[in-house]
C-alpha positions as CSV (number, residue, x, y, z in Angstrom):
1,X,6.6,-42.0,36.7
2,X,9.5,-41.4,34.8
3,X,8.1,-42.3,31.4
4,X,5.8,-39.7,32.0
5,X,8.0,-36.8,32.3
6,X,10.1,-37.7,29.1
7,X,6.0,-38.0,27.5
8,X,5.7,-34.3,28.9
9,X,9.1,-33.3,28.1
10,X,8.7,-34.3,24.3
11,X,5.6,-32.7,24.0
12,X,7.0,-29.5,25.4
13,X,10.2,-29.8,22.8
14,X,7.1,-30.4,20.1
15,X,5.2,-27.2,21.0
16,X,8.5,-25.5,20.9
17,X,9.3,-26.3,17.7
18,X,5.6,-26.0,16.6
19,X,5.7,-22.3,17.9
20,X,9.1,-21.3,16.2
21,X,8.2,-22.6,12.6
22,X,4.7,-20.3,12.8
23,X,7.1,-17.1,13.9
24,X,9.4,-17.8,11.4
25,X,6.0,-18.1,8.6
26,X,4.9,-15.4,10.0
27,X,8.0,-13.7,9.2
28,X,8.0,-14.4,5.5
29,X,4.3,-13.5,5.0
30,X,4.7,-10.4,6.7
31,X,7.4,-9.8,4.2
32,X,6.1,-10.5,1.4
33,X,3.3,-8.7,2.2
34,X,5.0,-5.6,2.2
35,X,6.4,-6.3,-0.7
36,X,2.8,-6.8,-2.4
37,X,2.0,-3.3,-1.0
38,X,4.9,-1.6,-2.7
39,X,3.8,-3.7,-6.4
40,X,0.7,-1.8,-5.7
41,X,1.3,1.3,-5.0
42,X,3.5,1.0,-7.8
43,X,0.8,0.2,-10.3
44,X,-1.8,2.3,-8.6
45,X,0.7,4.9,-9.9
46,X,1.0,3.7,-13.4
47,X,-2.8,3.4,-13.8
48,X,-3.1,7.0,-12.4
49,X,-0.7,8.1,-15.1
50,X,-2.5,5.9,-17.7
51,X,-5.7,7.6,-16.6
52,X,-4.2,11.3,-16.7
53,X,-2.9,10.7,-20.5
54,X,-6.0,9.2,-21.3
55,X,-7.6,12.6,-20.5
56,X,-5.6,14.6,-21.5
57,X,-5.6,12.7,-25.0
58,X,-9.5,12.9,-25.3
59,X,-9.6,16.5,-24.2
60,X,-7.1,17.3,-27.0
61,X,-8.9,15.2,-29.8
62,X,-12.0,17.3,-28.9
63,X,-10.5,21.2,-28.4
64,X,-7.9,20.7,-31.1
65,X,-8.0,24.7,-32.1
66,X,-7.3,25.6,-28.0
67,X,-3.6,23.4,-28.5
68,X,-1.3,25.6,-28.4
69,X,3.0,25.5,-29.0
70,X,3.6,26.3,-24.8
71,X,3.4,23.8,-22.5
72,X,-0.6,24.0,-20.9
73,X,-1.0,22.3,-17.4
74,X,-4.1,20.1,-17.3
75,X,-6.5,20.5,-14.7
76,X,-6.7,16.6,-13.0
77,X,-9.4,17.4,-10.0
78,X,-11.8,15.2,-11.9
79,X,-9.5,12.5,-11.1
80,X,-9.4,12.8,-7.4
81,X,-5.2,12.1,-7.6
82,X,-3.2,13.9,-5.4
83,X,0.0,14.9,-6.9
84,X,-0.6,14.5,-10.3
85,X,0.7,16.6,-13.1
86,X,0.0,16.8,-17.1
87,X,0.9,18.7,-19.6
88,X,0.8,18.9,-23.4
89,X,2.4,20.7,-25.9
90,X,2.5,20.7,-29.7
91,X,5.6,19.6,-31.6
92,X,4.8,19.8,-35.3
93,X,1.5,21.5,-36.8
94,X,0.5,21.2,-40.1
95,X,-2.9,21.6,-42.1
96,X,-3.8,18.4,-42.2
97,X,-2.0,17.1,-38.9
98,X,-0.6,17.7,-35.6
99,X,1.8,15.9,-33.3
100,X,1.5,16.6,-29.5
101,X,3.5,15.5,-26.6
102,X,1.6,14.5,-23.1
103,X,3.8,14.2,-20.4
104,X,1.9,13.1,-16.5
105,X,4.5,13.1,-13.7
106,X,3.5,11.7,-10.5
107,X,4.6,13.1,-7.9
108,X,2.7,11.1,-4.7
109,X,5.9,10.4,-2.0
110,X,4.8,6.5,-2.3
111,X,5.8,6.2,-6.0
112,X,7.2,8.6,-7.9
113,X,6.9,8.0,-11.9
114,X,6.8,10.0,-14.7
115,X,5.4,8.9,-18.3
116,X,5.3,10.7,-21.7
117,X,4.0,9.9,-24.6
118,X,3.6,11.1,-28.4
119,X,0.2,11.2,-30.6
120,X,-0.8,12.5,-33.8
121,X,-3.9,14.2,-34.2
């Protein structure tokens, strides 16, 4: 009888143990899944902004005589993004070609990020 309660016993200790290493996983995948969900909200953000300059790039190519020196808010609704902002403006004209700025700020309370960027028409 008393080799069967040190049997029990150790089985008990084993389930123990058994139990605290699958909390203390459980820990570090709950971590680092909370880390994955900020890498992608951060590059849901950057591919927003990638999307938004990519726009306003095209839209530009097409209505070069509507570009204009002052800064022009693009409308974004297409893109179904809340909080996101672009602009152009025209640094340098010439006859033959033009240099514009696009600058898309986003400003969702997950990620904020701004990105600007420089083409010649």
């Amino acid at each position: 009888m008393n080799s069967a309660r040190r049997q029990n016993g150790f089985a008990l200790l084993a389930v123990v143990m058994l139990m605290a290493l699958m909390a203390s996983g459980l820990i570090v995948w709950a971590a680092q899944s909370h880390n994955m969900i900020k890498d992608t909200q951060i590059q849901t953000a950057q591919a927003n902004l990638d999307n938004a300059i990519a726009s306003a790039a095209q839209w530009a190519a097409v209505n070069r005589s509507k570009l204009k020196k002052q800064p022009l808010p693009l409308d974004l609704v297409a893109l179904q993004t809340p909080g996101l902002n672009c602009q152009y403006r025209v640094i340098d004209r010439n006859s033959r070609q033009m240099k514009i700025e696009i600058t898309a700020v986003s400003s969702s309370p997950l990620c904020r990020t701004q990105k600007i960027i420089q083409l010649n028409l």
